[in-house]
C-alpha positions in Angstrom: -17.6 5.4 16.9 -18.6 2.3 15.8 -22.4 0.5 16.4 -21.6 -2.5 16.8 -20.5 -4.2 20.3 -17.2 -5.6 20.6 -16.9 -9.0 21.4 -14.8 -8.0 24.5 -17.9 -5.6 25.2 -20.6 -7.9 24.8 -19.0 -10.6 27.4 -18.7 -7.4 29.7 -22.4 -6.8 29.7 -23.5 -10.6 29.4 -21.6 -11.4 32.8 -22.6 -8.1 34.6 -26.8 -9.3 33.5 -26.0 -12.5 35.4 -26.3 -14.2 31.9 -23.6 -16.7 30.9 -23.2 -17.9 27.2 -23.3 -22.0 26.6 -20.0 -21.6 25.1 -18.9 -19.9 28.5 -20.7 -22.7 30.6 -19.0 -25.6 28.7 -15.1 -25.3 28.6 -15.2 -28.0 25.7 -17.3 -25.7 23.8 -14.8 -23.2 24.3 -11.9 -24.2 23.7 -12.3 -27.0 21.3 -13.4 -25.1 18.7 -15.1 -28.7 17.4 -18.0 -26.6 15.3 -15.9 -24.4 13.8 -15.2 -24.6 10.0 -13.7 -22.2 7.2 -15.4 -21.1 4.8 -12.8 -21.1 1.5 -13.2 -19.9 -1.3 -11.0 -19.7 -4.4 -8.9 -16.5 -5.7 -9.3 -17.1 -9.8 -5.8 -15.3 -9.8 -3.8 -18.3 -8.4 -4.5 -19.8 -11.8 -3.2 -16.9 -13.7 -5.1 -16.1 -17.0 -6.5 -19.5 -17.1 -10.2 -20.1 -18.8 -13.2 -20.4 -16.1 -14.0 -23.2 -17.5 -10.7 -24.8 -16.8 -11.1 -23.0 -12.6 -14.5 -23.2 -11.6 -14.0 -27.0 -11.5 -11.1 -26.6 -8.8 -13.0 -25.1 -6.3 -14.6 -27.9 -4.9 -11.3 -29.4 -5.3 -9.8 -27.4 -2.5 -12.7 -27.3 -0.3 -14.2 -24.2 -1.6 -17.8 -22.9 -1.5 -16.9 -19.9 -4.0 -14.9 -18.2 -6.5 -12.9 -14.8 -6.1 -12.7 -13.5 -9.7 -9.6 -11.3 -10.2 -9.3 -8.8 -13.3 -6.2 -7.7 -15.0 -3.6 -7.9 -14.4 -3.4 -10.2 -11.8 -6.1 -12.6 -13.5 -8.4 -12.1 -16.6 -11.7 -13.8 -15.3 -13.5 -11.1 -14.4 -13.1 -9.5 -17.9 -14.2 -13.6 -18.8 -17.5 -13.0 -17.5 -18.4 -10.3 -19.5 -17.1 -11.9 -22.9 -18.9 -15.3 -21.9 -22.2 -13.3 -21.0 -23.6 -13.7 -17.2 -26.0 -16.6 -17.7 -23.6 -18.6 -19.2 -21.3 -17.8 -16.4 -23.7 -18.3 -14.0 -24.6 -21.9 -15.7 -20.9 -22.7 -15.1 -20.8 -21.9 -11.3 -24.0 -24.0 -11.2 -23.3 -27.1 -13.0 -20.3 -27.1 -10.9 -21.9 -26.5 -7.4 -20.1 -23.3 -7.3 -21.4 -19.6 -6.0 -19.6 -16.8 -6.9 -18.4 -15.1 -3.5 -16.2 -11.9 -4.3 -15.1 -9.5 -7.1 -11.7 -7.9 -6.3 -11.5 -4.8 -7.9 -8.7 -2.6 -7.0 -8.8 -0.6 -10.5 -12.2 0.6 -9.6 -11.6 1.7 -6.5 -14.1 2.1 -3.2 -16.1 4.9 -4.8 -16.6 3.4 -8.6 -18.2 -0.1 -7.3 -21.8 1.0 -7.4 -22.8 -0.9 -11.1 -20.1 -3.8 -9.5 -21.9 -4.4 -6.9 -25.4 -4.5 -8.6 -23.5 -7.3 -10.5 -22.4 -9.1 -7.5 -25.9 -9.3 -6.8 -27.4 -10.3 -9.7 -24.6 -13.3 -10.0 -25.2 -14.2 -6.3 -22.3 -12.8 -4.8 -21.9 -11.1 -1.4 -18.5 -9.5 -1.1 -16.3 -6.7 -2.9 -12.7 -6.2 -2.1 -10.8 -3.4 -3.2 -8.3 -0.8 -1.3 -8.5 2.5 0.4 -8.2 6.0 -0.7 -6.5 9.2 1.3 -3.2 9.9 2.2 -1.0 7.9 2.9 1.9 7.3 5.5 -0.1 8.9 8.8 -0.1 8.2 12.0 -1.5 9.3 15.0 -4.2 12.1 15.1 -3.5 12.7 11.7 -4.2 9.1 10.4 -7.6 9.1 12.4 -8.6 12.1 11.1 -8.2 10.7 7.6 -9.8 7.3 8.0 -12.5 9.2 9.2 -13.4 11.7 6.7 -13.1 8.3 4.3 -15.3 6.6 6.0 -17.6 9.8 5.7 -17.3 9.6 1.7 -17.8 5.7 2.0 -21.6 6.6 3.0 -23.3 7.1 -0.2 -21.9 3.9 -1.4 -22.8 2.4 1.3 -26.0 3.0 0.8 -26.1 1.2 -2.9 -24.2 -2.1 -0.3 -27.4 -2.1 2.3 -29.4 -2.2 -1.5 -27.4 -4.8 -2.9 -26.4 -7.0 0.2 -23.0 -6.5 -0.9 -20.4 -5.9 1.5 -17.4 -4.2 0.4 -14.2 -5.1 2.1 -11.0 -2.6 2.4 -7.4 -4.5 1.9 -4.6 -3.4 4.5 -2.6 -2.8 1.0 0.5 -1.3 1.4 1.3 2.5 0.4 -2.4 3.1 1.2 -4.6 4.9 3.7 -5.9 1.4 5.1 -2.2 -0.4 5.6 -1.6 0.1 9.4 -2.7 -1.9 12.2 -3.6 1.3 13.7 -5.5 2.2 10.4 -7.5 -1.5 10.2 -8.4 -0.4 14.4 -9.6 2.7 12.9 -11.7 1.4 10.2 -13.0 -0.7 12.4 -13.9 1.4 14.8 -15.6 4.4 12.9 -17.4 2.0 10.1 -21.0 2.9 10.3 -22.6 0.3 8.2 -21.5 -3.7 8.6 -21.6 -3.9 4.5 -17.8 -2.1 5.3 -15.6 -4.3 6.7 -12.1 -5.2 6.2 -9.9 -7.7 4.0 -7.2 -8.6 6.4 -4.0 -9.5 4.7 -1.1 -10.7 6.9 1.8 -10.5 4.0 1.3 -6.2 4.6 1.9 -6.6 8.5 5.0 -7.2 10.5 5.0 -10.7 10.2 4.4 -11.2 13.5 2.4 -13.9 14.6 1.1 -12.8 18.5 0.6 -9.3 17.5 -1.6 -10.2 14.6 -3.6 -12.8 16.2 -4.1 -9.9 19.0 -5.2 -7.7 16.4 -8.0 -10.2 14.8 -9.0 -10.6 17.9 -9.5 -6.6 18.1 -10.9 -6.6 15.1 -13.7 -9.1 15.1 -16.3 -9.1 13.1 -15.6 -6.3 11.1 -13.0 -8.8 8.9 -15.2 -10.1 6.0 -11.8 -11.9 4.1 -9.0 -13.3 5.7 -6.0 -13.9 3.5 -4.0 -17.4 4.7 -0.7 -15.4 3.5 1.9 -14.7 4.6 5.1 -12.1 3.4 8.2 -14.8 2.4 10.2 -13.4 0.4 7.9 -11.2 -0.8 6.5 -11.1 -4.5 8.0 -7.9 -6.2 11.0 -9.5 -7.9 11.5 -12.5 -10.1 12.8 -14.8 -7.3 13.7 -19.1 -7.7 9.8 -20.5 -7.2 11.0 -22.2 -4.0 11.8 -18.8 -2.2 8.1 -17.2 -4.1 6.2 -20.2 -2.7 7.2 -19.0 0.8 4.2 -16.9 1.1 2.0 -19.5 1.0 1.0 -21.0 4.7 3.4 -24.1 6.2 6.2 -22.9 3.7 7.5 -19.2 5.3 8.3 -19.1 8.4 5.5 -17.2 10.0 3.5 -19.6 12.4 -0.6 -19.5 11.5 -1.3 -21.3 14.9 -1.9 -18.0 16.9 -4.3 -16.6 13.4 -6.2 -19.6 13.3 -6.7 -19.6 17.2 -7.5 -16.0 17.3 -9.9 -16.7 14.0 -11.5 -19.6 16.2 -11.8 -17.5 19.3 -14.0 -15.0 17.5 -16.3 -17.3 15.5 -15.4 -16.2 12.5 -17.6 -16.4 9.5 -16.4 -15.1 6.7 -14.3 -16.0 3.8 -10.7 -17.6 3.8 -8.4 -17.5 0.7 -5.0 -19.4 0.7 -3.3 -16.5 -1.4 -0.4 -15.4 -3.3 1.2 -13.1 -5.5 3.5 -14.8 -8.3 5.9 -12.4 -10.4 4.8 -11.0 -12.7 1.4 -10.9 -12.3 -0.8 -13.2 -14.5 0.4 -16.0 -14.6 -0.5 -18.9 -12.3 1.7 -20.1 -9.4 2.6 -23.3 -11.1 2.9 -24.4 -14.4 -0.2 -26.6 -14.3 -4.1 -26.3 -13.0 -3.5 -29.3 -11.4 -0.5 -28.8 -9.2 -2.1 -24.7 -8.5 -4.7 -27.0 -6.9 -2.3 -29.3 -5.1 -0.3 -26.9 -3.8 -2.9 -24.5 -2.3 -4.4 -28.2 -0.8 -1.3 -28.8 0.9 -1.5 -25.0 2.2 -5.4 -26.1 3.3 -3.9 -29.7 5.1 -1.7 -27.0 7.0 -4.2 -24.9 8.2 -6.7 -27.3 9.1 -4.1 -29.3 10.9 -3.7 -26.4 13.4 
């Protein structure tokens, strides 16, 4: 069982003290949500195999703190870093403003990111993504049985995350172990260390808006990215840009209003990424830096407007 309080919990034990929260005493505080900002941050991917040099520059752009450097095949710019050496890299993100904020690194997998994360650290990063290993298809018993014994192997690992200050956050990817609403519950609930926490990616659930807002809410903290993506048309087949842009937010028809209130409702703190897969992988969503940028701004106009 998880350590760490639920929100739902925490009221419960605040009201029974006799102790009332400011946000509970002032209803404008509540519901307004007027403090509340995302923090963005900028999936390197989106541009394809573009040059860092040609990125790094957009993130401000779009109202980003931080980068999110993919590696083949979906982007190149983690593989950048290395052939451009670290300080130089790090002199980038710097005369731009810029912190790094997340390697993903599915090809590694949740037990090979021990030497990633040292180099998260040492670039000033804070967050790993990457996806889940077991069996897949459970339910039931059977399902918590198996996100069990993986958080169990996630321990040692861990450990090197509490070292680092890294946390590593697990994609509901489909045809994993972590893919179910059920299985994110799960994770949640059994995690024994906050540096594991959970990349929540609407495109791989039923795209339904109520139950996924009720499931952030379930969730809580333990969500450390929140992809602003949603499923479309999906992204596995060459399809007319028009129908592939639907996954991006204010374009397919799922409604974000009951994610962002949800996201609101629980203070949340960590990072947002206005995300998409084009087909095939590596090359950027539109022909030109510039409209990548303007189209994931109108995305961000959306979201805010909500």
């Amino acid at each position: 069982m998880s350590t760490f309080p639920s929100r739902r919990g925490f009221l419960s034990a605040t009201l029974l003290a006799g102790i009332i929260p400011d946000w509970l005493r002032d209803p404008n505080l509540q519901s307004s949500g007027r403090d509340f900002k995302f923090k963005y941050m900028l999936g390197s991917c989106m541009y394809g195999y573009a040059n860092l040099k040609e990125i790094v520059p957009e993130v401000k752009k779009i109202g980003a703190t931080a980068i999110d450097l993919w590696p083949k095949v979906h982007g190149n710019q983690r593989e950048q870093v290395d052939r451009m050496g670290e300080e130089k890299f790090v002199e980038l993100l710097k005369k731009n403003g810029v912190q790094l904020g997340c390697i993903t690194q599915y090809k590694l997998g949740p037990f090979g990111l021990q030497d990633e994360m040292r180099l998260v650290q040492k670039l000033g990063g804070t967050t790993l993504v990457t996806g889940a290993v077991g069996p897949k298809g459970l339910k039931g018993a059977e399902l918590k049985t198996a996100v069990a014994a993986f958080v169990e192997k996630m321990k040692p690992h861990l450990e090197v995350a509490e070292a680092t200050g890294v946390t590593i956050a697990i994609e509901n990817h489909a045809n994993s172990l972590i893919e179910s609403e059920d299985s994110l519950r799960y994770l949640a609930e059994m995690r024994t260390s906050k540096k594991l926490a959970i990349a929540f990616a609407p495109y791989h659930l039923p795209q339904q808006a109520d139950g996924m807002s009720n499931l952030i809410r379930e969730l809580g903290n333990s969500i450390e990215v929140f992809y602003a993506w949603q499923h479309g048309m999906g992204c596995m087949r060459k399809l007319p840009k028009k129908q592939e842009l639907l996954q991006m937010p204010g374009r397919g028809p799922l409604d974000f209003k009951p994610l962002i209130d949800a996201l609101v409702e629980i203070d949340y703190r960590g990072w947002v990424e206005i995300f998409m897969h084009p087909f095939p992988r590596g090359i950027p969503i539109l022909d030109t830096t510039a409209e990548v940028t303007e189209e994931i701004n109108r995305a961000r106009n959306y979201l805010e407007k909500l």
